[in-house]
C-alpha positions in Angstrom: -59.7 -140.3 112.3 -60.3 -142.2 115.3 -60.4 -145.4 113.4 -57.2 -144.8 112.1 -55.2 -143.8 115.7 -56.3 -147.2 116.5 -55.7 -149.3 113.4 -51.7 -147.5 113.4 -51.4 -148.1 116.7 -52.5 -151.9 116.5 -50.1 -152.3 113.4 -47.6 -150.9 115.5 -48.1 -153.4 118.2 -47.9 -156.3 115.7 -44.3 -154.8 114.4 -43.3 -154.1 117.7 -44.2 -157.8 119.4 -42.4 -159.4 116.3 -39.3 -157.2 116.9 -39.4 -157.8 120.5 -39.4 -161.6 120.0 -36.6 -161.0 117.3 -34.1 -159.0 119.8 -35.2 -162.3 122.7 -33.6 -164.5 120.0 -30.6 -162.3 119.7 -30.1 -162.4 123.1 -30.5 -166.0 123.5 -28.2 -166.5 120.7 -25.4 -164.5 121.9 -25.3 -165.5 125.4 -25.1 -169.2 124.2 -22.2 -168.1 121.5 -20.9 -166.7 125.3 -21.6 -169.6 127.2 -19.9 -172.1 124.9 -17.3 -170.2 124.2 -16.1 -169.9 127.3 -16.8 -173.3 128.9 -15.8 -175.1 126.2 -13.0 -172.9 124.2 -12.0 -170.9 127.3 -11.7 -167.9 124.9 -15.2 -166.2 124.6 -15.6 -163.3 122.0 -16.1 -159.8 123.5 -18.6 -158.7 121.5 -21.7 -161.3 122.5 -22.0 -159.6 125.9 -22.4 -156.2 124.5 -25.2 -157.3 121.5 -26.5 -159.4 124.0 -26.6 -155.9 126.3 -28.3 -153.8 123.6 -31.0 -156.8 122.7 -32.1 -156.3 126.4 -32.5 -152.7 126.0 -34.7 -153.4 122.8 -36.6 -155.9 124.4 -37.2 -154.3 127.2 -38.6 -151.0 126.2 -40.2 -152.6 123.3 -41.8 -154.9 126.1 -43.1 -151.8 127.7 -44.9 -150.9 124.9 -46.3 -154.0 124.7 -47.4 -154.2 128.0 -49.0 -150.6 127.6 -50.7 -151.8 124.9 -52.7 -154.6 126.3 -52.6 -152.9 129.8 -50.8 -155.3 132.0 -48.6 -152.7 132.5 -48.6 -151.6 136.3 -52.3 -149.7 136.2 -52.1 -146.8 138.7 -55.2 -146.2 140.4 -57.1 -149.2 140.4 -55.1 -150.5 143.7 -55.9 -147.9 145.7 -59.3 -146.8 144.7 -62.6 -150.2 144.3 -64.5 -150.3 141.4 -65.9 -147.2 140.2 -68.9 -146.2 138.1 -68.4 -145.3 134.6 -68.4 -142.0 134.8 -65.5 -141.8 137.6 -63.3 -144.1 135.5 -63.1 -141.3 132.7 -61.3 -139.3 135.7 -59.7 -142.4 136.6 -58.0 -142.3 133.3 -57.0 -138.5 132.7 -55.2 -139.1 136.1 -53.7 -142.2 134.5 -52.7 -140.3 131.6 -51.4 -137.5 132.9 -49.2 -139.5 134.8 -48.3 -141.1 131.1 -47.7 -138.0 130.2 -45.7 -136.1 132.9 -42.8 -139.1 132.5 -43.1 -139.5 128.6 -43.1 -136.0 127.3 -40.0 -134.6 128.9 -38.3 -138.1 127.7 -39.1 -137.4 123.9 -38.2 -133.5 124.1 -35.0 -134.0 126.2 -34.6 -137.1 123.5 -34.0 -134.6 120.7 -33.4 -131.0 122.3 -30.7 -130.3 125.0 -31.1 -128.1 128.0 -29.9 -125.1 127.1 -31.9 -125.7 123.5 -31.0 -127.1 120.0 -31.0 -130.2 118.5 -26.9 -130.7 119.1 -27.3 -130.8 122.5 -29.9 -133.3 122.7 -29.8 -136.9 124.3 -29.4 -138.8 120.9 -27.5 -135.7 119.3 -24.9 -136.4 122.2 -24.6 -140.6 121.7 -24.5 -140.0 118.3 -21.1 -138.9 118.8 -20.2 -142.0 120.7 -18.8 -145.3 119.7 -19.5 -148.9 121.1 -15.8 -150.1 122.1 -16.4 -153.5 121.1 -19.2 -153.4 118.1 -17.3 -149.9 116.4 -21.1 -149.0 115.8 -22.9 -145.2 117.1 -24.1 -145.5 120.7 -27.3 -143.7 118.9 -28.3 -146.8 117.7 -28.9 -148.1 121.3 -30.1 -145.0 122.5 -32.7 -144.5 119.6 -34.9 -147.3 121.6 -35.6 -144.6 124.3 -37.6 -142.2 121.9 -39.0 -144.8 120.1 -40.2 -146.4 123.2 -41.8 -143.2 124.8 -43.5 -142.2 121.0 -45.0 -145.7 120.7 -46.5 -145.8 124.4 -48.0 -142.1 123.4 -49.4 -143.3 120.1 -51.1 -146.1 122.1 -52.7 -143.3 124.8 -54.3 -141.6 121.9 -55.7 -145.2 120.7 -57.0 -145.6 124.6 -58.5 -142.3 124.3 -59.6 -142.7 120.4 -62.1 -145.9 121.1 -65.2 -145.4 121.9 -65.5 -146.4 125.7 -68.3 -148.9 125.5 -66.0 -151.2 122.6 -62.4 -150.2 125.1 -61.7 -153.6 126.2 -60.0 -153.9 129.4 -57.5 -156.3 128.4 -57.0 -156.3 125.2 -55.9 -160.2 123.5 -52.7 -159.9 121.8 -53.8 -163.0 118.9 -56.4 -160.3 118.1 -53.8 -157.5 117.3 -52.1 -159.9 114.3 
């Protein structure tokens, strides 16, 4: 069982780097379409600022997961406290995910449940009901990165927690992930 936390959370962390580096190129695209269009044509379309707004969302929280994954994320702890033995860092990282956890669980509930209760009243529930002005397309489809985001990061804190600590690598190489 343990095997198998970390094997779906490296496959994970393959999908997710390659649609990271997808929504970069979507970005890069659109602002160019934007920059041309304007300095040369004078007339830029309205819509390459707004997919060009969303790929950053992507990108971004898929980039946190990423950098949760290979932990160069910002580590808490290891500023303020020097090298420990191996038995303190065990503590060391219950505090560190109990941090993870404090920010990441109320995300994913308040994601899908509102808060007086029920699923209508939840986060996505609500953007589902609004409309991009310029794209026509469901907010939720923006907002769905959020969740996704926070359930990815907590699949990767059970593969932390599923290795065996003597094979946990510190950093962990992102060619060996492919």
């Amino acid at each position: 069982m343990r095997q198998l936390i970390v094997q779906i959370s490296n496959a994970i962390h393959k999908y997710a780097r390659r649609a990271a580096v997808f929504t970069v190129g979507i970005m890069f695209v659109t602002v160019m379409i934007q920059i041309v269009a304007r300095y040369v044509f004078s007339s830029p379309p309205i819509w390459t600022e707004d997919i060009a707004r969303y790929a950053m969302v992507w990108t971004g929280l898929l980039g946190a997961t990423l950098s949760f994954k290979t932990q160069t994320d910002a580590v808490l702890m290891d500023s303020v406290f020097p090298k420990h033995p191996s038995y303190f860092a065990i503590v060391t990282n219950a505090i560190q995910s109990a941090a993870v956890l404090t920010f990441i669980l109320p995300v994913v509930y308040f994601c899908f449940i509102g808060l007086k209760g029920g699923f209508a009243r939840g986060f996505l529930a609500r953007q589902a009901g609004l409309t991009a002005d310029t794209l026509g397309i469901p907010m939720v489809w923006i907002s769905i990165s959020v969740p996704v985001a926070m359930i990815i990061i907590l699949i990767h804190l059970a593969a932390r927690w599923a290795e065996p600590a003597d094979e946990r690598p510190k950093e962990v190489d992102s060619a060996q992930l492919d």
